[in-house]
C-alpha positions in Angstrom: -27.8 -57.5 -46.5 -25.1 -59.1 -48.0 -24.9 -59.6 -51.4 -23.8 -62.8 -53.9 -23.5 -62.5 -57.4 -25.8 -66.0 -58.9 -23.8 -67.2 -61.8 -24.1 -70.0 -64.6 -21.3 -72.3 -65.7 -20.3 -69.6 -68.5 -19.8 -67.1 -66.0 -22.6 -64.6 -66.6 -24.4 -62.8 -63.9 -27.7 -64.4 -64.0 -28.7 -62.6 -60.6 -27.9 -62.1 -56.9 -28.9 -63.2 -53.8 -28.9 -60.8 -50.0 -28.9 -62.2 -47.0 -30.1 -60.4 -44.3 -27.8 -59.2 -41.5 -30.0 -59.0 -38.5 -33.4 -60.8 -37.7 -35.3 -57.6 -37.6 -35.3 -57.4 -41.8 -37.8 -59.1 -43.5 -37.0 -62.0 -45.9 -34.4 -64.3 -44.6 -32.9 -64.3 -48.3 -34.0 -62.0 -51.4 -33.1 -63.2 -54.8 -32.9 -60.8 -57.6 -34.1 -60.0 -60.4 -37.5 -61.1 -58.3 -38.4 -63.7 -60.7 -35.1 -65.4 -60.8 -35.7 -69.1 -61.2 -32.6 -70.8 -59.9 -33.2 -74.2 -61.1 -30.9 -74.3 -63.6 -27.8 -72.8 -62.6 -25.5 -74.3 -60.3 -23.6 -71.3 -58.3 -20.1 -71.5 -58.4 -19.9 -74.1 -61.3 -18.1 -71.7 -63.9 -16.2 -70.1 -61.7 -14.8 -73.1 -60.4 -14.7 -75.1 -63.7 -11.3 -75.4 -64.1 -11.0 -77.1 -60.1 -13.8 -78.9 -61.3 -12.2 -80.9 -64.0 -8.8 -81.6 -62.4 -10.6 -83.1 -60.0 -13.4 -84.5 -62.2 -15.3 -84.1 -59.2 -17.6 -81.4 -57.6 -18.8 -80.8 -54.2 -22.4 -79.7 -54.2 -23.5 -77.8 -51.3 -26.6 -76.3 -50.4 -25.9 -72.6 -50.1 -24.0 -69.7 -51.4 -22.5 -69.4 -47.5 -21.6 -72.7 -47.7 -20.2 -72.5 -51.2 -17.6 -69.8 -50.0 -16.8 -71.5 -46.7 -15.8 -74.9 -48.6 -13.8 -72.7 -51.2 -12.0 -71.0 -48.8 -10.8 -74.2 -47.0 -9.2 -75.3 -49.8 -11.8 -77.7 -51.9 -12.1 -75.5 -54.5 -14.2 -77.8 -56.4 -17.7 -76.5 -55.6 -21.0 -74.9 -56.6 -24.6 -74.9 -55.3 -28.0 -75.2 -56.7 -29.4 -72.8 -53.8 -31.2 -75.1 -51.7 -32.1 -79.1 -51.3 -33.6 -78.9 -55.0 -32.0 -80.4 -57.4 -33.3 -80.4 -60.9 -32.8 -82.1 -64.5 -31.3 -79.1 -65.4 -28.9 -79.0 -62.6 -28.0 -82.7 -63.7 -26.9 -81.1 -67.1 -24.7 -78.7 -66.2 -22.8 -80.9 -64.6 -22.5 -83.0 -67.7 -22.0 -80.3 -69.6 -19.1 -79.4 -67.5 -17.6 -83.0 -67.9 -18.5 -84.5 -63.8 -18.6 -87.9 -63.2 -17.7 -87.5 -59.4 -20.5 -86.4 -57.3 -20.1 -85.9 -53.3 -23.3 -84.2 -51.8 -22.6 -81.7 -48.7 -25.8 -81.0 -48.0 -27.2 -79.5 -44.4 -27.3 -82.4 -41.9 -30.5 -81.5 -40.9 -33.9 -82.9 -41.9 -34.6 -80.8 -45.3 -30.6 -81.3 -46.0 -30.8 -85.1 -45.6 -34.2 -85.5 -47.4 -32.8 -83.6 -50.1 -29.3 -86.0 -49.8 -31.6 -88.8 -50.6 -33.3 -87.2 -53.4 -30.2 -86.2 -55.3 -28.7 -89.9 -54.5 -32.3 -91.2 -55.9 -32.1 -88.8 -59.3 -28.4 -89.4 -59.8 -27.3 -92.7 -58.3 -26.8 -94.6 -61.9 -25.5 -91.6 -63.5 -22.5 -90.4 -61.8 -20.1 -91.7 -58.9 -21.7 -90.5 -55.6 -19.9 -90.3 -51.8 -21.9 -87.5 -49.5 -20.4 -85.6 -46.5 -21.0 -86.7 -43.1 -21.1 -82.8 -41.9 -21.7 -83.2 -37.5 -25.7 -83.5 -36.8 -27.1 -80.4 -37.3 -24.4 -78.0 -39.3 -23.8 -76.5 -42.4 -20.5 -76.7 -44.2 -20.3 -72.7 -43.1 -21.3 -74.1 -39.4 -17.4 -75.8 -39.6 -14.4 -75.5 -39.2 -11.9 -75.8 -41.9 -10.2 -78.8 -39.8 -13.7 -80.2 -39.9 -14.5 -79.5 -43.4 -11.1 -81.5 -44.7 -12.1 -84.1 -42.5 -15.5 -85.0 -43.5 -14.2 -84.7 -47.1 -11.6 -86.9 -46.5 -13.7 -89.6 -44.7 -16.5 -88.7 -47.2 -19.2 -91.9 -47.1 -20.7 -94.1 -49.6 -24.2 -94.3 -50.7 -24.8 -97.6 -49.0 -23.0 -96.9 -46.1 -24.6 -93.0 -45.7 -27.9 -95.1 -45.7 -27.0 -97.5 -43.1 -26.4 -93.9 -40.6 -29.3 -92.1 -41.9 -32.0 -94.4 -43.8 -33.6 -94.5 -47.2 -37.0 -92.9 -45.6 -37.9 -89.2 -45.5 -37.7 -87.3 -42.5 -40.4 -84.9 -40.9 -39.7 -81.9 -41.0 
């Protein structure tokens, strides 16, 4: 497996997560300690703090993988909840780190855009919210840096990500 240290916004080590390397392991991802409840830390968030309020904007993406792949193309301004859940508590780390800028780079697949409107549903009158138009079906660790710095640059609005993808839930 690979191994991610699971941080909160002060920097401690709340936990980490393995991935496994080959298909033949059991338990696509193992959190640890076992009953870690990641619900209320936001990956990346203190680490990336100070990127975070230059920019007075964060890029929320759904996985660790994803996390390091944005990072390392340059948007340093990043952090994940671990998955398409996002929770009150997610909602006040971000205030507590001073966010009014929200884009959402979430999967675009089914469970990412479902969770996309979920977030924009929680969060739409409480902070300033573009998402990512990642190509159908990839991850923001899927693409290329290239692709990465344009879909942030073209990033879309609310109305005009619903227009593409629709207000309704998706079956999965």
């Amino acid at each position: 497996r690979v191994v991610m240290p699971i941080e909160d916004i002060d920097k401690r080590l709340v936990g980490v997560t393995g991935r496994r390397l080959k298909n033949d392991m059991p338990n696509k991802w193992m959190h640890r300690p076992r009953n870690l409840h990641t619900g209320w830390v936001l990956t990346g968030l203190g680490r990336n703090l100070e990127e975070v309020r230059a920019k007075n904007e964060v890029i929320v993406v759904e996985g660790i993988f994803d996390c390091v792949r944005v990072w390392d193309c340059g948007l340093k301004h990043v952090c994940t909840p671990i998955g398409t859940f996002f929770t009150e508590e997610h909602e006040q780390e971000l205030y507590k780190a001073g966010v009014t800028q929200l884009v959402i780079g979430l999967d675009n697949d089914p469970a990412g855009r479902n969770g996309t409107r979920k977030m924009i549903e929680r969060l739409k009158y409480k902070f300033d919210i573009t998402v990512l138009n990642l190509p159908e079906g990839k991850d923001p660790c899927d693409c290329t840096c290239e692709e990465l710095l344009e879909v942030y640059n073209t990033r879309l609005l609310v109305h005009e990500w619903y227009e593409k993808y629709g207000k309704e839930k998706e079956r999965l």
